[in-house]
PyMOL Python script that loads the backbone (N, CA, C, O; Angstrom):
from pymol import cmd

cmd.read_pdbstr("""\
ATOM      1  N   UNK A   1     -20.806 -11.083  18.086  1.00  0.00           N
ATOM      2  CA  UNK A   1     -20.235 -11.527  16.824  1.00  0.00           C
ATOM      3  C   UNK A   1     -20.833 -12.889  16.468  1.00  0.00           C
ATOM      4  O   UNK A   1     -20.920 -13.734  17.359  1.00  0.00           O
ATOM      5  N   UNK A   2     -21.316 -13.205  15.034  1.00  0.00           N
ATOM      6  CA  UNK A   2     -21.668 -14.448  14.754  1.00  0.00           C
ATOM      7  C   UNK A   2     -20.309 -15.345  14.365  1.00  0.00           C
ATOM      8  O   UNK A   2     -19.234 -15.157  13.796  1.00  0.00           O
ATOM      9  N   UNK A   3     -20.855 -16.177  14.867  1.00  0.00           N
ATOM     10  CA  UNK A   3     -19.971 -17.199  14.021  1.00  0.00           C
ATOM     11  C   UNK A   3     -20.811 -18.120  13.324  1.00  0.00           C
ATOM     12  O   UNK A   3     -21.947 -18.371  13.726  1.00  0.00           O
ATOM     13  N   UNK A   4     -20.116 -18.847  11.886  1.00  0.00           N
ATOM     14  CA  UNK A   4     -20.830 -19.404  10.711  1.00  0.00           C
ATOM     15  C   UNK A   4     -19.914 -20.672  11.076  1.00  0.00           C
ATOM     16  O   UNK A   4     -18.695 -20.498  11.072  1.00  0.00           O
ATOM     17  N   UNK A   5     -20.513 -22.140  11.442  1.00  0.00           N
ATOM     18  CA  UNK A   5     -20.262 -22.835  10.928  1.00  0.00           C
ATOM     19  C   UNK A   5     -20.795 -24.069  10.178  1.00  0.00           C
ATOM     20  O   UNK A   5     -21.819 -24.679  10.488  1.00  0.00           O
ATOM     21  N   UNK A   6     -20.008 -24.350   9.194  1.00  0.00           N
ATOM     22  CA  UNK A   6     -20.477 -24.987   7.632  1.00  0.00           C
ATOM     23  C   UNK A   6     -20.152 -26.643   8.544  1.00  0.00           C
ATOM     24  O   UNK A   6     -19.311 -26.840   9.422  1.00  0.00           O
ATOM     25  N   UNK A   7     -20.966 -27.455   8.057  1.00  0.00           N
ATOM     26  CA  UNK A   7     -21.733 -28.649   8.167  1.00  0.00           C
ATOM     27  C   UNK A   7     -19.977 -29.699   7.391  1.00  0.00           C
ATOM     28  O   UNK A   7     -19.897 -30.923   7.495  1.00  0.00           O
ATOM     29  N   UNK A   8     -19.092 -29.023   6.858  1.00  0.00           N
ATOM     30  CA  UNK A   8     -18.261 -29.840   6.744  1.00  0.00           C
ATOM     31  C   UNK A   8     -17.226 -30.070   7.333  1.00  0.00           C
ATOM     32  O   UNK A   8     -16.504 -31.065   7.279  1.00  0.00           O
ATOM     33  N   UNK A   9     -17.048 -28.277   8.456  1.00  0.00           N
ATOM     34  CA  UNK A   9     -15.823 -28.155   9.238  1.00  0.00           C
ATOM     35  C   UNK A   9     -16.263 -28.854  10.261  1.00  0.00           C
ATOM     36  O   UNK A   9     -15.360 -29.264  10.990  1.00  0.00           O
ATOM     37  N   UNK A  10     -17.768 -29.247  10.698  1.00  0.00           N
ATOM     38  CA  UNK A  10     -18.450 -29.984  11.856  1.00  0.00           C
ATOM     39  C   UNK A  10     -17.749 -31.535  11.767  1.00  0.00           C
ATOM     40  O   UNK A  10     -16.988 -32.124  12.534  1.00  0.00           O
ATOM     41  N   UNK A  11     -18.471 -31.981  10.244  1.00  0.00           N
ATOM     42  CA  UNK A  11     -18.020 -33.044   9.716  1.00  0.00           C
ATOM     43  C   UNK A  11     -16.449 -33.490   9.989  1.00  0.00           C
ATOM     44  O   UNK A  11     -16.063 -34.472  10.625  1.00  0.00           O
ATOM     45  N   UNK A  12     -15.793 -32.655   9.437  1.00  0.00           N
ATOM     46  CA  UNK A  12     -14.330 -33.314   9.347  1.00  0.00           C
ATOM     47  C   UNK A  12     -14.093 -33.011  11.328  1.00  0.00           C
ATOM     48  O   UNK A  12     -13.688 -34.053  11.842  1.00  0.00           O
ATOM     49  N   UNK A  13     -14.201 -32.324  11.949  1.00  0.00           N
ATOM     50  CA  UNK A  13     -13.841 -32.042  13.136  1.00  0.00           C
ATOM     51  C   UNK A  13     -14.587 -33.380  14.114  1.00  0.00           C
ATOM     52  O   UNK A  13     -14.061 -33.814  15.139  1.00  0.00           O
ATOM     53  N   UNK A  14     -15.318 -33.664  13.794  1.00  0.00           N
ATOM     54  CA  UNK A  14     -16.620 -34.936  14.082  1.00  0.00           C
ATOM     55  C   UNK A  14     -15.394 -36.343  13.745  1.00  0.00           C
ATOM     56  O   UNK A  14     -14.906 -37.152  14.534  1.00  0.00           O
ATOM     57  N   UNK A  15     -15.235 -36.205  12.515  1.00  0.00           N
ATOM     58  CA  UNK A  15     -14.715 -37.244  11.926  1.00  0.00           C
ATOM     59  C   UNK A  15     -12.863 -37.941  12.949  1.00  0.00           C
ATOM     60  O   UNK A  15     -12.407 -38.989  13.405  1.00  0.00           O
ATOM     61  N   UNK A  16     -12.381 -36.168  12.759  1.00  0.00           N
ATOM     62  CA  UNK A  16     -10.897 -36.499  13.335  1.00  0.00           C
ATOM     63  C   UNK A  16     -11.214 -37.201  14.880  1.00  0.00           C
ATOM     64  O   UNK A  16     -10.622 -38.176  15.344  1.00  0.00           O
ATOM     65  N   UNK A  17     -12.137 -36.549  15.428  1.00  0.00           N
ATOM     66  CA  UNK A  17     -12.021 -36.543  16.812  1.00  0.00           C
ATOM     67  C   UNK A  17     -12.550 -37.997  16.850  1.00  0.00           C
ATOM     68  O   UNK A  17     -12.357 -38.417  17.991  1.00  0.00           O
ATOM     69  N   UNK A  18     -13.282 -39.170  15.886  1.00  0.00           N
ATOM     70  CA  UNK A  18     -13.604 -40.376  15.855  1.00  0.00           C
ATOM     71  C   UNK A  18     -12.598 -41.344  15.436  1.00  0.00           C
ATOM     72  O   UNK A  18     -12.775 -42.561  15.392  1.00  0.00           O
ATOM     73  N   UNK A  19     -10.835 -40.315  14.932  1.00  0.00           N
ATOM     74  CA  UNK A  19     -10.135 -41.472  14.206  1.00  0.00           C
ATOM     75  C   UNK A  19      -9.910 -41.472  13.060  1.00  0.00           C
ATOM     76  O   UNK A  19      -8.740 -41.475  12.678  1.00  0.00           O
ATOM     77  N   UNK A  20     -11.148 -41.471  12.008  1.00  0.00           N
ATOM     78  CA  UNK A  20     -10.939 -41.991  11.038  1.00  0.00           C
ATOM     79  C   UNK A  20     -10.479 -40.952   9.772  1.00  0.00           C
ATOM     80  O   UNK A  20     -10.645 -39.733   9.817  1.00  0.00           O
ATOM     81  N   UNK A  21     -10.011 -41.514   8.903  1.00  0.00           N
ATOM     82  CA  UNK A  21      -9.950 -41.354   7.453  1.00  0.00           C
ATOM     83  C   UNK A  21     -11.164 -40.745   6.938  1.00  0.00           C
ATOM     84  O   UNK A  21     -12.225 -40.818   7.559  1.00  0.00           O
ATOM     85  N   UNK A  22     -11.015 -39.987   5.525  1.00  0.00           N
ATOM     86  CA  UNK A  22     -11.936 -40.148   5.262  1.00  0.00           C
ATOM     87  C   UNK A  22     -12.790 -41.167   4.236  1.00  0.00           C
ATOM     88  O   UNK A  22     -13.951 -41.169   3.827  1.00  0.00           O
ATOM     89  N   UNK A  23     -11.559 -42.080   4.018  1.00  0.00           N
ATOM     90  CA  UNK A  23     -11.837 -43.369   3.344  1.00  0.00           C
ATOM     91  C   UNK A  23     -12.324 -44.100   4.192  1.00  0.00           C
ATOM     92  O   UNK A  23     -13.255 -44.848   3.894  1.00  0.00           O
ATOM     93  N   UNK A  24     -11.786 -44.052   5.491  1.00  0.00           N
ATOM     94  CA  UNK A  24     -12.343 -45.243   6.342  1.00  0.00           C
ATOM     95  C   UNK A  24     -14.455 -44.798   6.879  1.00  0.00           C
ATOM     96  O   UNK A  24     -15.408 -45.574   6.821  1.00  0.00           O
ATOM     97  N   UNK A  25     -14.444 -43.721   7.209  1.00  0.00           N
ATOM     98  CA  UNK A  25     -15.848 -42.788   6.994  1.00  0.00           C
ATOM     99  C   UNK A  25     -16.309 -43.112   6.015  1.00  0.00           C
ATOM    100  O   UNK A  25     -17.499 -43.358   6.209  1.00  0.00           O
ATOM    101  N   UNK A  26     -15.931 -43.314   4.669  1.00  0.00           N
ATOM    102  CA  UNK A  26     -16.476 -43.530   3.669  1.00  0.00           C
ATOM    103  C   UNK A  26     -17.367 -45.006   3.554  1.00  0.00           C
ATOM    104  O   UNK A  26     -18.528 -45.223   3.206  1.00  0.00           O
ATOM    105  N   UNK A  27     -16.402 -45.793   3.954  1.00  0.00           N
ATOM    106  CA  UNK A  27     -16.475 -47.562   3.830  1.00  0.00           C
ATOM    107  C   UNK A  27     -17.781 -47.810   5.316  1.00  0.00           C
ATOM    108  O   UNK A  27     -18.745 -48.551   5.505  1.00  0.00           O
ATOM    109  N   UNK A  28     -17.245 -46.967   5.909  1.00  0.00           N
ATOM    110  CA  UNK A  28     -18.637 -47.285   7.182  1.00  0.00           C
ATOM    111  C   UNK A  28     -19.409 -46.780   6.943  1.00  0.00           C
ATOM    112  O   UNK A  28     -20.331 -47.482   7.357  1.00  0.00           O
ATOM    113  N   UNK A  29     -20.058 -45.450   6.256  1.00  0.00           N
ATOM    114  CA  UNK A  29     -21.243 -45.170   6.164  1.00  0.00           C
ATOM    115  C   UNK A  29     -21.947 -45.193   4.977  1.00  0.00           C
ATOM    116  O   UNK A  29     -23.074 -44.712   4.862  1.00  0.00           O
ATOM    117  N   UNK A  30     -21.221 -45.830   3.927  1.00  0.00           N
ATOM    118  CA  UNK A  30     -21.572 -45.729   2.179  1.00  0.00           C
ATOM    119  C   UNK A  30     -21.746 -44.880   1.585  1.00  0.00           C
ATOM    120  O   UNK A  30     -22.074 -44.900   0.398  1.00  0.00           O
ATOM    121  N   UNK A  31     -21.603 -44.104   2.133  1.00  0.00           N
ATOM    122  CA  UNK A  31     -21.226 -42.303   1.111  1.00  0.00           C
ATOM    123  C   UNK A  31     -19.928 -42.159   0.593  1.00  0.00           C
ATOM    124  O   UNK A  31     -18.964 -42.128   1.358  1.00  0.00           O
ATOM    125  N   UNK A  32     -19.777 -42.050  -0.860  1.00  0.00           N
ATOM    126  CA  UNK A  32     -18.622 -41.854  -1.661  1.00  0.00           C
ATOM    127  C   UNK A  32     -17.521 -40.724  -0.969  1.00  0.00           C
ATOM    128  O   UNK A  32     -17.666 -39.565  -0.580  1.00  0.00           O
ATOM    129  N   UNK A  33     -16.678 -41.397  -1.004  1.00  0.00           N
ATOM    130  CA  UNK A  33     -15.550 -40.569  -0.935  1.00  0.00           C
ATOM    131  C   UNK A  33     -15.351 -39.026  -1.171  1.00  0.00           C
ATOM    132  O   UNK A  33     -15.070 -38.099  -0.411  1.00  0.00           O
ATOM    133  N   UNK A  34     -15.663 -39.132  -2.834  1.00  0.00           N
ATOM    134  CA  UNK A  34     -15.772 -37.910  -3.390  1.00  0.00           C
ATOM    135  C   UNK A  34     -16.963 -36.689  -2.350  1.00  0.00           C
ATOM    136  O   UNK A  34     -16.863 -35.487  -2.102  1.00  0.00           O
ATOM    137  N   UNK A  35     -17.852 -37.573  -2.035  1.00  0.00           N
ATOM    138  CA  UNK A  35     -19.315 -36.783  -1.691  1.00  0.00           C
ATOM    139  C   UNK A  35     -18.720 -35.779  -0.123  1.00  0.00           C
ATOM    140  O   UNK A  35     -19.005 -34.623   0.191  1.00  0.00           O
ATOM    141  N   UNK A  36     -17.841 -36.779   0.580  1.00  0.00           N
ATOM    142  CA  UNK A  36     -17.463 -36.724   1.884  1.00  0.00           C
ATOM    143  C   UNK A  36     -16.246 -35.605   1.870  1.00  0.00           C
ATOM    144  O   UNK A  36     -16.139 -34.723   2.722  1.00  0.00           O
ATOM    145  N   UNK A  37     -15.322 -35.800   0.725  1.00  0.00           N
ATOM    146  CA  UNK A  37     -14.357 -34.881   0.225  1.00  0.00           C
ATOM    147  C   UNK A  37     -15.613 -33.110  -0.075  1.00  0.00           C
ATOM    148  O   UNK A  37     -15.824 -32.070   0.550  1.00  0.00           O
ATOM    149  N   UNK A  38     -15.924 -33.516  -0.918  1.00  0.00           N
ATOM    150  CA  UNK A  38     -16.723 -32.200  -1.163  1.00  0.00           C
ATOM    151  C   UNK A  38     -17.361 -31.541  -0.277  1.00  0.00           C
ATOM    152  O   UNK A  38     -17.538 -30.329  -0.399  1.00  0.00           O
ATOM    153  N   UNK A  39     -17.946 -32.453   1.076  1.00  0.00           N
ATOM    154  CA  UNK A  39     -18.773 -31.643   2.196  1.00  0.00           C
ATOM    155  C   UNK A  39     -18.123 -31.015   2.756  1.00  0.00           C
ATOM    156  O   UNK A  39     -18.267 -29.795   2.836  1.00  0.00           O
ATOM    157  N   UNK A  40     -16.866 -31.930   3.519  1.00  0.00           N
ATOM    158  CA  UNK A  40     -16.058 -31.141   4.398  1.00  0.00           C
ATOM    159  C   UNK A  40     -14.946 -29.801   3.838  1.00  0.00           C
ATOM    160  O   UNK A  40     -14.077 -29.085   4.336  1.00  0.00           O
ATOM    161  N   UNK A  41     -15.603 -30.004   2.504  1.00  0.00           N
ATOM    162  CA  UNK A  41     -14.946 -28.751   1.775  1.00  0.00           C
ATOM    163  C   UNK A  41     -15.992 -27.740   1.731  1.00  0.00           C
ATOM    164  O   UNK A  41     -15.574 -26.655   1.328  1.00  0.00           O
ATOM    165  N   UNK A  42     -17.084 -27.771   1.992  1.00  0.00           N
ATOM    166  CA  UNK A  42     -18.047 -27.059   2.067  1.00  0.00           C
ATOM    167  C   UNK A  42     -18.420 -26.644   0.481  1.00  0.00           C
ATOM    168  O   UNK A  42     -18.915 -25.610   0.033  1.00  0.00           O
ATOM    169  N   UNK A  43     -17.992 -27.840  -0.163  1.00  0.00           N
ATOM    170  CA  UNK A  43     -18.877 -27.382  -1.439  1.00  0.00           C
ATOM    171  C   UNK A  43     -19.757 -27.941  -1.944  1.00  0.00           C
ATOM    172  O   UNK A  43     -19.897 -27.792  -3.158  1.00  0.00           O
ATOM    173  N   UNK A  44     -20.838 -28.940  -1.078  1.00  0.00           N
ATOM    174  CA  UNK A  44     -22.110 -28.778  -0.959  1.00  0.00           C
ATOM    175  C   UNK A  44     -22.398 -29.211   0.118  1.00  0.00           C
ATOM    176  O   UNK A  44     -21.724 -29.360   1.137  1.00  0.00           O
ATOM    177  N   UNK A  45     -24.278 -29.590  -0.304  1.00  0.00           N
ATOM    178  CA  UNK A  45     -24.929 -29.568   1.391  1.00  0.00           C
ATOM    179  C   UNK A  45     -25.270 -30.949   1.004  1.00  0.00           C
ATOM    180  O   UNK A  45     -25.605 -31.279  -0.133  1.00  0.00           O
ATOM    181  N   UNK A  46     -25.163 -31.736   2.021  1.00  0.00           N
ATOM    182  CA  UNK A  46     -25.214 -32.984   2.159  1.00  0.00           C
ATOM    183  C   UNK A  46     -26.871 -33.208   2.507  1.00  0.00           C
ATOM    184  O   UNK A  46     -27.400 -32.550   3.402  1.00  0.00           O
ATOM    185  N   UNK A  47     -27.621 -34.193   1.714  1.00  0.00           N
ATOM    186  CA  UNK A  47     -29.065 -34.257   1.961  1.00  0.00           C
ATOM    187  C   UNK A  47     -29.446 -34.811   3.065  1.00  0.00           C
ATOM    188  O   UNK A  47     -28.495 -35.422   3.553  1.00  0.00           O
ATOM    189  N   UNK A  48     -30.442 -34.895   3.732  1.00  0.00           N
ATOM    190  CA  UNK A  48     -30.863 -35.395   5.022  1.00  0.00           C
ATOM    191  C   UNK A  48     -30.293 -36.880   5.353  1.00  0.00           C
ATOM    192  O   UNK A  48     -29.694 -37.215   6.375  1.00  0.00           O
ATOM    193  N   UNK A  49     -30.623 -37.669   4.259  1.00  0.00           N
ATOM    194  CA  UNK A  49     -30.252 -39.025   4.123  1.00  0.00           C
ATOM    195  C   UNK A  49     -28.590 -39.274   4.589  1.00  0.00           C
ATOM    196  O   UNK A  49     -28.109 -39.908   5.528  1.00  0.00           O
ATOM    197  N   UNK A  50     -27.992 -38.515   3.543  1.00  0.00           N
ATOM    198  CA  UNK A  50     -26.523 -38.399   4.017  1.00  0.00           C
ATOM    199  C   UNK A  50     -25.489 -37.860   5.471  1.00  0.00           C
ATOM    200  O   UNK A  50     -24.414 -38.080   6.027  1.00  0.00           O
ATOM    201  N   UNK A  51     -26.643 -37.075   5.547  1.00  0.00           N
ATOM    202  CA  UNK A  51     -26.307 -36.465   7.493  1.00  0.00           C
ATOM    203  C   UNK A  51     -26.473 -37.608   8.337  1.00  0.00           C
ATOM    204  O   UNK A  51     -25.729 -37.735   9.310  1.00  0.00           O
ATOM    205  N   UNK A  52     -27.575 -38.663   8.022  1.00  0.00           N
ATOM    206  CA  UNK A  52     -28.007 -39.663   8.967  1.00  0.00           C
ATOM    207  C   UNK A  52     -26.797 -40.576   8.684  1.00  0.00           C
ATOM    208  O   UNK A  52     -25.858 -40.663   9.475  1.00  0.00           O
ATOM    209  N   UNK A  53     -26.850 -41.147   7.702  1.00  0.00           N
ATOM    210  CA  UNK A  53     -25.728 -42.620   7.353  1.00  0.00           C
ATOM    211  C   UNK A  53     -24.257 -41.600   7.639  1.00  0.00           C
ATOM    212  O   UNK A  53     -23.309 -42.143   7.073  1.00  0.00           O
ATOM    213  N   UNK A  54     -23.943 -40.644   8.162  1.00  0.00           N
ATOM    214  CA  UNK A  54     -22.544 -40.196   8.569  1.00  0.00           C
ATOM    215  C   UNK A  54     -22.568 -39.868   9.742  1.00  0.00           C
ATOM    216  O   UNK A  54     -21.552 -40.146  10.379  1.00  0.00           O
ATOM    217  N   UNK A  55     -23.714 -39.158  10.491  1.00  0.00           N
ATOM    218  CA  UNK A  55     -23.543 -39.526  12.008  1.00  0.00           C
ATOM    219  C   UNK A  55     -23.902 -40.884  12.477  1.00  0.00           C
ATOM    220  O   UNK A  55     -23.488 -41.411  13.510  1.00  0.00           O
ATOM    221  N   UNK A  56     -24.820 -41.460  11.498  1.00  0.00           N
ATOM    222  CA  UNK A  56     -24.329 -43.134  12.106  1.00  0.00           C
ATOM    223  C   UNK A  56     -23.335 -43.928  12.182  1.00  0.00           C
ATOM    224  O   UNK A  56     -23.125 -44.800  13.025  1.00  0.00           O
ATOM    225  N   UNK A  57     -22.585 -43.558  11.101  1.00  0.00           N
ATOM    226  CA  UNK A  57     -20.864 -43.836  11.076  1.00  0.00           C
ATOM    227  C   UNK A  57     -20.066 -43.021  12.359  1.00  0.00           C
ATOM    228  O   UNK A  57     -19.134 -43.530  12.981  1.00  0.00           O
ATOM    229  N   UNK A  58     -20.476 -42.005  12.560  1.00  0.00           N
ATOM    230  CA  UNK A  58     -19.663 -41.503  13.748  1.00  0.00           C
ATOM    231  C   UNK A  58     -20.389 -41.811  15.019  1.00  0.00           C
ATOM    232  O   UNK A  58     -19.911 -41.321  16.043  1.00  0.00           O
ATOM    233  N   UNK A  59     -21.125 -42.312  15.088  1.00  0.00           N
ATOM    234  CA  UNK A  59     -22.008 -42.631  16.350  1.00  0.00           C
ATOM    235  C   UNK A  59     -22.076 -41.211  16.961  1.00  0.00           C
ATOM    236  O   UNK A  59     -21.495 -40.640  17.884  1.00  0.00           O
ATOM    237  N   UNK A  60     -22.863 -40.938  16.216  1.00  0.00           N
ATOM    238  CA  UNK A  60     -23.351 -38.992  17.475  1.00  0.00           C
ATOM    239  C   UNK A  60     -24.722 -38.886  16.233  1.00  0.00           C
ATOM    240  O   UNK A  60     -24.645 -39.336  15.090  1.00  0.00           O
ATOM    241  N   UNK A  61     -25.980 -38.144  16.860  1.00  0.00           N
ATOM    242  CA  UNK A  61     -26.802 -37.583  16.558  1.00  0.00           C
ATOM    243  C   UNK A  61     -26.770 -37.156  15.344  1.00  0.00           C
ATOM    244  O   UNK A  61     -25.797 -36.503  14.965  1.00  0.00           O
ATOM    245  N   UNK A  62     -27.917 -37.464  14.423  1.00  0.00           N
ATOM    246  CA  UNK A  62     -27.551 -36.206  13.159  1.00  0.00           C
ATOM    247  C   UNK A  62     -27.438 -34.838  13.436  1.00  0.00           C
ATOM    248  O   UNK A  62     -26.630 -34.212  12.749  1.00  0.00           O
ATOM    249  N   UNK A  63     -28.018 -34.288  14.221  1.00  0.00           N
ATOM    250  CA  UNK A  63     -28.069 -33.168  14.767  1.00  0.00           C
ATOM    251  C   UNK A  63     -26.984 -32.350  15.745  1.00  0.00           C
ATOM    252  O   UNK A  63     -26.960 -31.188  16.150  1.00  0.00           O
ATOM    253  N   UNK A  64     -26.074 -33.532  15.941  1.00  0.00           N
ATOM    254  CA  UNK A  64     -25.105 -32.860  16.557  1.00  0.00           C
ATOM    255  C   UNK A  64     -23.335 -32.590  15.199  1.00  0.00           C
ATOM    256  O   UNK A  64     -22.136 -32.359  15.359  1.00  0.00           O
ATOM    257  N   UNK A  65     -24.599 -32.898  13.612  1.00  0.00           N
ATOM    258  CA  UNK A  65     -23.419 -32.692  12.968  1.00  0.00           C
ATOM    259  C   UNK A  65     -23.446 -31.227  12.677  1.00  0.00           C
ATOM    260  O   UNK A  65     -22.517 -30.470  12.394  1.00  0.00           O
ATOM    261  N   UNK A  66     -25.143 -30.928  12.857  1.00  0.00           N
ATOM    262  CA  UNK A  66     -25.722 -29.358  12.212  1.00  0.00           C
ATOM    263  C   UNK A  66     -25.058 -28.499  12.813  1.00  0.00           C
ATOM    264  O   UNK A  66     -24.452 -27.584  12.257  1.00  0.00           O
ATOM    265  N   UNK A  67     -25.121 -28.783  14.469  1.00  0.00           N
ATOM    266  CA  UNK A  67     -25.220 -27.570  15.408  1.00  0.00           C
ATOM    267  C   UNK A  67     -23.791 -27.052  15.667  1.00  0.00           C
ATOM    268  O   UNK A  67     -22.784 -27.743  15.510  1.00  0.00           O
ATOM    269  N   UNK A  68     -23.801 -25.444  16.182  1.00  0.00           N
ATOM    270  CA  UNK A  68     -22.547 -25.393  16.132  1.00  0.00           C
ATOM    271  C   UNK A  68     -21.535 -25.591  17.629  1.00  0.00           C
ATOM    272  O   UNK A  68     -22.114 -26.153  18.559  1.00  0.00           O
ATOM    273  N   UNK A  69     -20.315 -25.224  17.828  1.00  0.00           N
ATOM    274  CA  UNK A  69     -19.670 -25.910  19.228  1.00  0.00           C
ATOM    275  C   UNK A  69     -20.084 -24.632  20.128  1.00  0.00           C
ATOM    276  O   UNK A  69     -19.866 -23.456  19.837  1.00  0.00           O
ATOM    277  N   UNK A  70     -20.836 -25.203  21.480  1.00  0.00           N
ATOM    278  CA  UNK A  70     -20.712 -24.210  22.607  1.00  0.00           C
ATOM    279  C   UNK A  70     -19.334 -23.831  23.059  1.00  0.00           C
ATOM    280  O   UNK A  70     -19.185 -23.024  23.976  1.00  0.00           O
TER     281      UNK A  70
END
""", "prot")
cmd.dss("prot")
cmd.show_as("cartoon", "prot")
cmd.util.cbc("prot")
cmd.orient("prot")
């Protein structure tokens, strides 16, 4: 069976397990609120740029926002 997961349930699951808000995510990595609201809603794809400045806010890999959980 596959499983699909979307880059925002990573995100927000990334995010809780760091603490924060997503205002407070917002203010540390300079990505709008709105932008951060919409990912983890999976209603869009966040550009390369934006994957980096939000796993730099969460301190983990950009790449460990892509991939999915073993």
């Amino acid at each position: 069976m596959l499983t699909v997961l979307y880059i925002g349930d990573k995100l927000r699951k990334t995010r809780k397990r760091a603490l924060l808000t997503q205002q407070e995510l917002a203010d540390k990595s300079g990505v709008g609120i709105t932008t951060i609201i919409r990912i983890e809603r999976n209603q869009v794809e966040p550009q390369a740029r934006t994957i980096r400045k939000l796993a730099q806010a969460l301190n983990v890999e950009p790449h460990e926002l892509l991939k999915g959980d073993e």
